[in-house]
N, C-alpha and C positions, 0 to 999 in steps of 0.2 A: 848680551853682548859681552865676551872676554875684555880684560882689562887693554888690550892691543889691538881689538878693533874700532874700528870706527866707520863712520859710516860714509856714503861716498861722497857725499854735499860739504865733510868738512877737509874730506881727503884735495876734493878740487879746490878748496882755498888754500890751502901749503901748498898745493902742486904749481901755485898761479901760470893754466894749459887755458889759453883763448882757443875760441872758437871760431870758424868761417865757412859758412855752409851756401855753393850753389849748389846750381843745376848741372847734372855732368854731361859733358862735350858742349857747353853751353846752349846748351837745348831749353826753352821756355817752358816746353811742354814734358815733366819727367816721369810721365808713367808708363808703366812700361810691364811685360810679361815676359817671366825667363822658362828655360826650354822646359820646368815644371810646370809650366802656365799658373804660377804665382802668380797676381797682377799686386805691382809695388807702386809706390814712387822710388825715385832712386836721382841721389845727392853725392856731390862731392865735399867732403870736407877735409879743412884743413885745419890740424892743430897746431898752435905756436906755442914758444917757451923759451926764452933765453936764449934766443937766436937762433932754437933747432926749430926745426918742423916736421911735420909727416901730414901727408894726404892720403885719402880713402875714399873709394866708393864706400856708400853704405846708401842700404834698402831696408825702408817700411811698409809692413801691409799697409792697404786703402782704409784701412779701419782706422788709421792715424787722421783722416779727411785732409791730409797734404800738410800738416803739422811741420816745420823741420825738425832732422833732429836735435837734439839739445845737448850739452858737452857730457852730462850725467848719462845718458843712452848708449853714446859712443863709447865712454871708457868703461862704461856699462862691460858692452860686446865684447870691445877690445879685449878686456883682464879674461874673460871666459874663452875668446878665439885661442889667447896667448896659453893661459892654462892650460888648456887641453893639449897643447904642440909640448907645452914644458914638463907637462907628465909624463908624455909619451916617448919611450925607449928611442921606437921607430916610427917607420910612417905605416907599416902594418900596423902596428903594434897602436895608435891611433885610427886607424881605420877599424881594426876589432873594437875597440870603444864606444866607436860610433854605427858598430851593424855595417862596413860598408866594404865594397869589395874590395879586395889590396891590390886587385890588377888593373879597378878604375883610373882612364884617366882625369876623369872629373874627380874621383877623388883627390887622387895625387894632385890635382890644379887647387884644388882645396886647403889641402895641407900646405902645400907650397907658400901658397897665399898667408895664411894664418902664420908660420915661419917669420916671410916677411915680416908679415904686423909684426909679432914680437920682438923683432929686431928693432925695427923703429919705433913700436914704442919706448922700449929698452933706451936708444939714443935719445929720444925726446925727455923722458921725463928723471932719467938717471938710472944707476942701475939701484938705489936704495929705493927710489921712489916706487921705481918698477914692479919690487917685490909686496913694498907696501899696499900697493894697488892690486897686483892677482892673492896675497895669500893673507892681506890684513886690512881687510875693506866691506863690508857688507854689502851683497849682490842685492841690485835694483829687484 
């Protein structure tokens, strides 16, 4: 580990980002198969911090046996969704990245989305923290 990383278990104690994880649409039952016929659970959660917040779906394989996620997983995802938006030129230009069509519109809902996330994470955790987390943090 370089002298400026650190790992993400000590990054979430400076960050001090609580956690609140349901069921999304308040649904009891959250598992669920999407149009790849993954079969996930899938959670809503909410991050807090200093009065900001952000919400997110987020999906685990069944391999988790209905596990929530945990705040280490999500800012996990997050810093990796974020990075990839914040490398990339474009949305082609992220779509080449990823092998994926540039005329998709599932793509482009993709990117879109991941966008978002970064923006709110950006607001949630600061713009120093922010960087801290995608480019000076040790991936799970």
């Amino acid at each position: 580990m370089s002298d400026d990383m650190e790992s993400l278990a000590r990054r979430i104690q400076t960050f001090g980002v609580r956690i609140e994880v349901g069921p999304v649409l308040g649904r009891p039952n959250t598992r669920a198969r999407d149009e790849d016929n993954w079969e996930h659970d899938a959670y809503r959660v909410r991050l807090s911090r200093r009065g900001e917040q952000m919400t997110l779906k987020f999906r685990k394989g069944i391999g988790h046996h209905g596990n929530p996620p945990q705040l280490d997983e999500v800012l996990d995802s997050i810093a990796i969704d974020s990075a990839s938006v914040e490398n990339a030129e474009s949305f082609e230009d992220w779509a080449s990245d990823f092998g994926l069509d540039p005329d998709s519109r599932k793509a482009l809902a993709t990117f879109n989305l991941c966008v978002k996330q970064a923006k709110d994470a950006r607001r949630l955790l600061g713009p120093e923290n922010y960087d801290l987390l995608l480019w000076n943090t040790e991936r799970l």
